[in-house]
PDB file with SEQRES, HELIX, SHEET and CRYST1 records, atoms N, CA, C and O in Angstrom:
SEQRES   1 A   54  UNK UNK UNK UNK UNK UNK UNK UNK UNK UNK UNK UNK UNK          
SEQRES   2 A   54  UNK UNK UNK UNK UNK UNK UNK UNK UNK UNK UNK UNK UNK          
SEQRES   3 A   54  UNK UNK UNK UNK UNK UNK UNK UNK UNK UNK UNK UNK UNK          
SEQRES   4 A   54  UNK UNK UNK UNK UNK UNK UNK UNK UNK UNK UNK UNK UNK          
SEQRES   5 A   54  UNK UNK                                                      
HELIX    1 AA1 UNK A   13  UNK A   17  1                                   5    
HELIX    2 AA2 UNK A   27  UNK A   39  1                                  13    
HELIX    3 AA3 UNK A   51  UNK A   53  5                                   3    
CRYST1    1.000    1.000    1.000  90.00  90.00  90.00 P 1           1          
ATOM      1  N   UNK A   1      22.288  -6.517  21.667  1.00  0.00           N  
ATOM      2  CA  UNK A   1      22.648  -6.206  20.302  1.00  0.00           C  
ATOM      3  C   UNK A   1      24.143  -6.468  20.139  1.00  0.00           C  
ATOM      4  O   UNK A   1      24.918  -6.121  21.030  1.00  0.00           O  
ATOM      5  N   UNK A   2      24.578  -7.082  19.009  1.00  0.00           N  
ATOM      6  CA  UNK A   2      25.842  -7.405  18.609  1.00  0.00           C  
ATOM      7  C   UNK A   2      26.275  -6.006  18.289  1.00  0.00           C  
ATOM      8  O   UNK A   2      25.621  -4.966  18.365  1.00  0.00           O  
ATOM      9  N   UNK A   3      28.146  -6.298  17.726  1.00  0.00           N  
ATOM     10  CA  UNK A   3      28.630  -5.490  17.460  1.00  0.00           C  
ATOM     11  C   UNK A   3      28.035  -5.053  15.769  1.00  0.00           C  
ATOM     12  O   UNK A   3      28.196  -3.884  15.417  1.00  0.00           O  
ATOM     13  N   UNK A   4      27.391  -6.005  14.837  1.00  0.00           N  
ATOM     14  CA  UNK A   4      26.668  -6.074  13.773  1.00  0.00           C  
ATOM     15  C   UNK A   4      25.682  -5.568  13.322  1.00  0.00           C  
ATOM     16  O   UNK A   4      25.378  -5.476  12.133  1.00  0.00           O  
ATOM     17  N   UNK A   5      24.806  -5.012  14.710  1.00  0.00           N  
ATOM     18  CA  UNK A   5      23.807  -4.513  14.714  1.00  0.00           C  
ATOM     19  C   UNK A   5      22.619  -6.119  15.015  1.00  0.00           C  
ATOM     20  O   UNK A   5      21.480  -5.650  15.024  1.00  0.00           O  
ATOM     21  N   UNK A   6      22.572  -6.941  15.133  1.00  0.00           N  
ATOM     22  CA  UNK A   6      21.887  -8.205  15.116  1.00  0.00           C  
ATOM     23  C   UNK A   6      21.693  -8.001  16.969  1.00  0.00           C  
ATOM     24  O   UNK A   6      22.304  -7.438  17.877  1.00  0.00           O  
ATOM     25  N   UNK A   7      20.109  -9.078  16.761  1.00  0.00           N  
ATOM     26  CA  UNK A   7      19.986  -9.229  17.706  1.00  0.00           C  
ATOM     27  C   UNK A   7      20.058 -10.870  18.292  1.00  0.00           C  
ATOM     28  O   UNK A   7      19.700 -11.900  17.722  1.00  0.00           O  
ATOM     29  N   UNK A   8      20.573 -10.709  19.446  1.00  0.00           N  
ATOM     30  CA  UNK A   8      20.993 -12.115  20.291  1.00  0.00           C  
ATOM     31  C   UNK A   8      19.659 -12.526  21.608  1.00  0.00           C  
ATOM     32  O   UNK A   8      19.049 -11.759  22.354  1.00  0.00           O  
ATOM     33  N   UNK A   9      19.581 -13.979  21.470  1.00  0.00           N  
ATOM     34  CA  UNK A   9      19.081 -14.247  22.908  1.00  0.00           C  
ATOM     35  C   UNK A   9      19.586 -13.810  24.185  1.00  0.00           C  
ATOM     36  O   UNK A   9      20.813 -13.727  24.152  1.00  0.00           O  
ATOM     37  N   UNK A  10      18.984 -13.438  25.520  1.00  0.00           N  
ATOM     38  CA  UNK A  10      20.008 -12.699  26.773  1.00  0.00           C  
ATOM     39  C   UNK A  10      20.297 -14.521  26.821  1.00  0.00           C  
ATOM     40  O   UNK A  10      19.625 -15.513  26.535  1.00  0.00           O  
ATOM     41  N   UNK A  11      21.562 -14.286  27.307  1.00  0.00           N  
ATOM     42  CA  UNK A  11      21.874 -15.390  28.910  1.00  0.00           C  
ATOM     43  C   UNK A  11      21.074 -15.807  30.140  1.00  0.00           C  
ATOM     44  O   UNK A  11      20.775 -15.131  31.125  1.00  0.00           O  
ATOM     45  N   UNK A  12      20.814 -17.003  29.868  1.00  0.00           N  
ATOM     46  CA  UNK A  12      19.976 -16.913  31.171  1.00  0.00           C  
ATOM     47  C   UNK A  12      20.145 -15.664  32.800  1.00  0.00           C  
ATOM     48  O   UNK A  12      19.248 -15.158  33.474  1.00  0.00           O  
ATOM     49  N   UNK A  13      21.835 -15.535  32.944  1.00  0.00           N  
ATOM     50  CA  UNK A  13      21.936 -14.830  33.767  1.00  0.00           C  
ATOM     51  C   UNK A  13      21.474 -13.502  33.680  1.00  0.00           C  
ATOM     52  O   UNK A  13      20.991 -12.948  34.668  1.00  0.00           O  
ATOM     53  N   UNK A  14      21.596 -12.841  32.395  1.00  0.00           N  
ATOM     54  CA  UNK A  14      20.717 -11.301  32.034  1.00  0.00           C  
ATOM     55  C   UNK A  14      19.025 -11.886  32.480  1.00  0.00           C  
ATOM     56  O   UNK A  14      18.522 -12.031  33.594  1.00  0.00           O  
ATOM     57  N   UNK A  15      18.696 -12.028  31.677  1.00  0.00           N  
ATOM     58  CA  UNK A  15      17.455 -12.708  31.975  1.00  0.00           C  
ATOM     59  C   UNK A  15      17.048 -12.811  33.714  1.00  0.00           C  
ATOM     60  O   UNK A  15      16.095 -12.151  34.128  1.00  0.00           O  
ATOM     61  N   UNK A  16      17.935 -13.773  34.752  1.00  0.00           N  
ATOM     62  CA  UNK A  16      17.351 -13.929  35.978  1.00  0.00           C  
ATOM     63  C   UNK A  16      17.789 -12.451  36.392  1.00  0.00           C  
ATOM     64  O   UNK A  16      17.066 -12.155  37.343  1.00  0.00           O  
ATOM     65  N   UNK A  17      18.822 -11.179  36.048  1.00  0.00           N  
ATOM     66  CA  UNK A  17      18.957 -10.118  36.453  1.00  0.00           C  
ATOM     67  C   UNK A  17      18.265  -9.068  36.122  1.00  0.00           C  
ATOM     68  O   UNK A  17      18.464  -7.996  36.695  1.00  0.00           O  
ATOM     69  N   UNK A  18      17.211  -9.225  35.006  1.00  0.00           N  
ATOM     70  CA  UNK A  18      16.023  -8.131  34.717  1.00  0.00           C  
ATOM     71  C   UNK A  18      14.479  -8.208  35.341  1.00  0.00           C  
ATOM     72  O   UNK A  18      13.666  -9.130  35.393  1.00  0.00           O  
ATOM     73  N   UNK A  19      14.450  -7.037  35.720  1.00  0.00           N  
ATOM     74  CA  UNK A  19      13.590  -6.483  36.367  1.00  0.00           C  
ATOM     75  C   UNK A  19      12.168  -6.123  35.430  1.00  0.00           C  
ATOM     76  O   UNK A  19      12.336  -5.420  34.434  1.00  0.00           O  
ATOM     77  N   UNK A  20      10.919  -6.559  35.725  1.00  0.00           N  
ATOM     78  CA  UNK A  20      10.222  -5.621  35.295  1.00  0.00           C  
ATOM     79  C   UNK A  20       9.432  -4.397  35.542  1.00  0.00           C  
ATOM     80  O   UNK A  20       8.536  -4.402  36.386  1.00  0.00           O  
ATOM     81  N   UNK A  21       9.724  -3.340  34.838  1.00  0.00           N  
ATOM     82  CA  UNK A  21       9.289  -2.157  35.555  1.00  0.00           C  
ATOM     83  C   UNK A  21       7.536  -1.510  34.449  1.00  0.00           C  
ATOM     84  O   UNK A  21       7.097  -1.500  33.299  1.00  0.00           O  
ATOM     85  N   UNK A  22       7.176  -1.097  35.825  1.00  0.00           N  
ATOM     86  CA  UNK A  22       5.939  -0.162  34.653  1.00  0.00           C  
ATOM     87  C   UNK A  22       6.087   0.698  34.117  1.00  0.00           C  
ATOM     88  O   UNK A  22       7.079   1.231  34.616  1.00  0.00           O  
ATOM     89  N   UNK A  23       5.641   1.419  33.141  1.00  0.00           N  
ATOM     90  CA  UNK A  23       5.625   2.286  32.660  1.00  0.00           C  
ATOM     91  C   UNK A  23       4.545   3.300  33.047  1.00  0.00           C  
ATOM     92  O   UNK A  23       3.471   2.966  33.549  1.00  0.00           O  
ATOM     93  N   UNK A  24       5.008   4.929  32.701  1.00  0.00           N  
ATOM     94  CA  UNK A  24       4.127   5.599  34.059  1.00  0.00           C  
ATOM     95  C   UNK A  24       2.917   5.818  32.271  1.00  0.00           C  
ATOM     96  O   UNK A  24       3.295   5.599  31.120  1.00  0.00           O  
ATOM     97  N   UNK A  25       1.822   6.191  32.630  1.00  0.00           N  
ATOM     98  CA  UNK A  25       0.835   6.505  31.255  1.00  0.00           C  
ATOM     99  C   UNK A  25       1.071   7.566  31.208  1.00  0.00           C  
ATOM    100  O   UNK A  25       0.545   7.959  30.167  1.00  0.00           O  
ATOM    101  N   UNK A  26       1.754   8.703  31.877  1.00  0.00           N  
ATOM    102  CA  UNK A  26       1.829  10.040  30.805  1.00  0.00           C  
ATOM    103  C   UNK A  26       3.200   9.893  29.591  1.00  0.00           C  
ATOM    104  O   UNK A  26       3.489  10.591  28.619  1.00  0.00           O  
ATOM    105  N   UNK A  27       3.771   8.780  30.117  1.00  0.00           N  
ATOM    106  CA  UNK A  27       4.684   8.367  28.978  1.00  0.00           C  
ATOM    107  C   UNK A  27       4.088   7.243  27.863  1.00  0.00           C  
ATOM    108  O   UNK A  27       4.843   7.007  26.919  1.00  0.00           O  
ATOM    109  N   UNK A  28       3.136   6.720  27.887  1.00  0.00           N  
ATOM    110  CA  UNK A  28       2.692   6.026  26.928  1.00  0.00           C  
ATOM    111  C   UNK A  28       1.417   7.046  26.592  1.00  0.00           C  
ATOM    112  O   UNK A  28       0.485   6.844  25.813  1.00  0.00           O  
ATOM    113  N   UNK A  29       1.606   7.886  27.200  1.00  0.00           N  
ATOM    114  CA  UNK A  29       0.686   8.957  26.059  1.00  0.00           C  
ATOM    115  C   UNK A  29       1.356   9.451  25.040  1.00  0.00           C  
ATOM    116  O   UNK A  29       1.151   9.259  23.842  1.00  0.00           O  
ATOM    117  N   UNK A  30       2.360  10.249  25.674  1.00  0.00           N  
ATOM    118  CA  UNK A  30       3.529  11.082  24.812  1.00  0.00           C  
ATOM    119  C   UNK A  30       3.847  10.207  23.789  1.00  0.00           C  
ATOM    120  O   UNK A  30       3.832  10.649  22.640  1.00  0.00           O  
ATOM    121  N   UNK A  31       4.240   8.609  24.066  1.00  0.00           N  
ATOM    122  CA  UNK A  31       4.889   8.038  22.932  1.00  0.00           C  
ATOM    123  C   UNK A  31       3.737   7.504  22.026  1.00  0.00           C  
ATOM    124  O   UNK A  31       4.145   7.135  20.925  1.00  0.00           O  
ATOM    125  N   UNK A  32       2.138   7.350  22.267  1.00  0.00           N  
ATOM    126  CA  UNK A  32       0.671   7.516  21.464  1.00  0.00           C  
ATOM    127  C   UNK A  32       1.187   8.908  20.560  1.00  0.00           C  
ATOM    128  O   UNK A  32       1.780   8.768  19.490  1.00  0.00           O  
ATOM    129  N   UNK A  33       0.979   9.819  20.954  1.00  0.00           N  
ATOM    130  CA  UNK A  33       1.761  11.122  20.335  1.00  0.00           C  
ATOM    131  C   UNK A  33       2.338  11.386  19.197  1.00  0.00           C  
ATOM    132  O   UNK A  33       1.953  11.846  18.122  1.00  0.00           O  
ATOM    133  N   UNK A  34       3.381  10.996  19.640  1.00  0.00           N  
ATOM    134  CA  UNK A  34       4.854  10.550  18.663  1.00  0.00           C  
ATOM    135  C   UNK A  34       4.659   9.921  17.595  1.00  0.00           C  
ATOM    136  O   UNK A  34       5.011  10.192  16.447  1.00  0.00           O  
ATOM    137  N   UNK A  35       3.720   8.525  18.259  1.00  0.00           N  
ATOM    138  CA  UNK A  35       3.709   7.486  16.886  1.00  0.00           C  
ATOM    139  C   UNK A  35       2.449   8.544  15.654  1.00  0.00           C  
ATOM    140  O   UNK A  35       2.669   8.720  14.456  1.00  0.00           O  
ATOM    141  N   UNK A  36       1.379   9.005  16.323  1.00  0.00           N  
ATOM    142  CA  UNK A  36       0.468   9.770  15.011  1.00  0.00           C  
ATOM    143  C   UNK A  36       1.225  11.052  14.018  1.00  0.00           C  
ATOM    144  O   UNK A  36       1.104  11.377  12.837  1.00  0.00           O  
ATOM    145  N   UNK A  37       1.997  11.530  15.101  1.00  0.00           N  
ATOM    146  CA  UNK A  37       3.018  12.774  14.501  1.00  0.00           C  
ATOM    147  C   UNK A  37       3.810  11.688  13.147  1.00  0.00           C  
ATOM    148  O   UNK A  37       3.661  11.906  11.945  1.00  0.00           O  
ATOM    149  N   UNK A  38       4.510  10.712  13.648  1.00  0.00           N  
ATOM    150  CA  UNK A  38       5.709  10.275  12.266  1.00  0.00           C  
ATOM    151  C   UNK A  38       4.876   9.633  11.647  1.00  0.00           C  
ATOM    152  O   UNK A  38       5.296   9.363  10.522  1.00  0.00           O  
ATOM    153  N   UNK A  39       3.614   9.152  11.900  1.00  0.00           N  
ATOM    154  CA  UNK A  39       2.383   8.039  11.171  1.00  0.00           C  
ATOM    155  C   UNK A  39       1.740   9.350  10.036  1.00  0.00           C  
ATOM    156  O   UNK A  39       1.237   8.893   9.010  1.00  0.00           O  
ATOM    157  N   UNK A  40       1.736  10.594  10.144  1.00  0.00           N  
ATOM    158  CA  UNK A  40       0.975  11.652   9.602  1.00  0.00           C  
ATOM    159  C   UNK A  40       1.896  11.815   8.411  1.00  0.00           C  
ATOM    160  O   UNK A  40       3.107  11.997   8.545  1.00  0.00           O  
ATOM    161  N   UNK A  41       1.349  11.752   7.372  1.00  0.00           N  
ATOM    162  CA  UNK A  41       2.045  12.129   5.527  1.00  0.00           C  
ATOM    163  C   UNK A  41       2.860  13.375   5.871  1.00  0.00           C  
ATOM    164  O   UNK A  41       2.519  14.276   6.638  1.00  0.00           O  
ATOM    165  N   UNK A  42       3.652  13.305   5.384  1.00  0.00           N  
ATOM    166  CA  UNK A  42       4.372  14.865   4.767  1.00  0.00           C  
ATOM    167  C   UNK A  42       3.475  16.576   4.118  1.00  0.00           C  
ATOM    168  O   UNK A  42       2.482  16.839   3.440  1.00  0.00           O  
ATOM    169  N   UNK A  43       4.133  17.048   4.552  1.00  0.00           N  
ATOM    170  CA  UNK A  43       3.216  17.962   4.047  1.00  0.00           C  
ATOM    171  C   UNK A  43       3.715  18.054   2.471  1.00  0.00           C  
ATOM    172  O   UNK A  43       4.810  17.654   2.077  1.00  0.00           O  
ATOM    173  N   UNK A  44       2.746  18.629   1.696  1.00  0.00           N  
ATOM    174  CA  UNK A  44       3.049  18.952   0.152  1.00  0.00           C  
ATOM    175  C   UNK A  44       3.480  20.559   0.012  1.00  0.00           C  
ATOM    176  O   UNK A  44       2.808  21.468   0.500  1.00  0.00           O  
ATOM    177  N   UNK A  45       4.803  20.767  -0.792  1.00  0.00           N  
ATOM    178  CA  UNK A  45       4.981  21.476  -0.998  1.00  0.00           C  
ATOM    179  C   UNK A  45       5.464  21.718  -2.840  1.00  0.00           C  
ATOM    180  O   UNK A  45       5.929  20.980  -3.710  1.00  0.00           O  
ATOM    181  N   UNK A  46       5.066  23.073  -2.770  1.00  0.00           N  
ATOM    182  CA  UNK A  46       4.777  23.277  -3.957  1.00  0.00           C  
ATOM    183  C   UNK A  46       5.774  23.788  -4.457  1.00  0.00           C  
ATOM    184  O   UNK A  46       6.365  24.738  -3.945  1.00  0.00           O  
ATOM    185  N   UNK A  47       6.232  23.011  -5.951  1.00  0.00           N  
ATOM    186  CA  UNK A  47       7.650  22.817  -6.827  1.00  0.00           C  
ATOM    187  C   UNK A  47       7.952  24.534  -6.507  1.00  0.00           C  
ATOM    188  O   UNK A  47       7.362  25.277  -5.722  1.00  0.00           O  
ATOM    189  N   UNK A  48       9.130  24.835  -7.459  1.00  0.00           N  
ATOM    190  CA  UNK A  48       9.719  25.956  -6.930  1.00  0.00           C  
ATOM    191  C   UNK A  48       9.703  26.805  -8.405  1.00  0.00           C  
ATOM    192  O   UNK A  48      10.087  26.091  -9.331  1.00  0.00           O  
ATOM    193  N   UNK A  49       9.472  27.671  -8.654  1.00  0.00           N  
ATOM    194  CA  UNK A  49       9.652  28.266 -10.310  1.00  0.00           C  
ATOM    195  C   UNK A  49      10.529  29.248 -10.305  1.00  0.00           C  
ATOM    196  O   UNK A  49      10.501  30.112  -9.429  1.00  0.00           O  
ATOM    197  N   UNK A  50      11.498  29.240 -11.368  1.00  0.00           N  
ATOM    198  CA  UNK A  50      12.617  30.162 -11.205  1.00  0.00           C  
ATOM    199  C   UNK A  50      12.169  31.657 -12.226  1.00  0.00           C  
ATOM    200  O   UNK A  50      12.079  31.749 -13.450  1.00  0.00           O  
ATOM    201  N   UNK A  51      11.994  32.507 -11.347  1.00  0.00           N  
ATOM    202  CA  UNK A  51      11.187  33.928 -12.230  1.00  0.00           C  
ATOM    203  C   UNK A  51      12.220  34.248 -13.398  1.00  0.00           C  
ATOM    204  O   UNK A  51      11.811  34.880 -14.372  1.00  0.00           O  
ATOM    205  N   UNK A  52      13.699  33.784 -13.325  1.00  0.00           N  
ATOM    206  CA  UNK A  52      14.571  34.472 -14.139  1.00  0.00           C  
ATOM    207  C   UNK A  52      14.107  33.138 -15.542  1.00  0.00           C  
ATOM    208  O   UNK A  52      14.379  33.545 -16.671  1.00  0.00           O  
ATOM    209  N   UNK A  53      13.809  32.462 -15.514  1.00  0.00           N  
ATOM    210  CA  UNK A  53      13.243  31.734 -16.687  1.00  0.00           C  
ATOM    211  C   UNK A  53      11.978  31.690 -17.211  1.00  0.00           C  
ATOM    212  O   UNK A  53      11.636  30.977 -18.154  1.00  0.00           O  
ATOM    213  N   UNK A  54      11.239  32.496 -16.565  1.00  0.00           N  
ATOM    214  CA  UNK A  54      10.150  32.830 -17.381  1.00  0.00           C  
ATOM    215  C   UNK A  54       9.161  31.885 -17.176  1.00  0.00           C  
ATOM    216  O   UNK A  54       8.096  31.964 -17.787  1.00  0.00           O  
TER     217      UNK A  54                                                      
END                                                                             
């Protein structure tokens, strides 16, 4: 990532220096999880009435 926020191709040298690693599945559970929790609507809440106005 740039200083811009943009994203760049690695360098070949990043590239021949990354590793690939697994991921363990109780962490791609948790993050299954995560995604239905922020994927789930908002709850509705109900407007607010001010008693001093009647």
């Amino acid at each position: 990532m740039t200083v811009l926020a943009t994203f760049r191709e690695p360098t070949p040298e990043a590239t021949a220096r990354s590793v690939q690693e697994p991921v363990c599945p109780d962490c791609l559970d948790r993050a299954k999880q995560f995604l239905e929790l922020t994927r789930s609507p908002a709850p509705p809440f109900e407007k607010w009435h001010n008693p001093d106005r009647g």
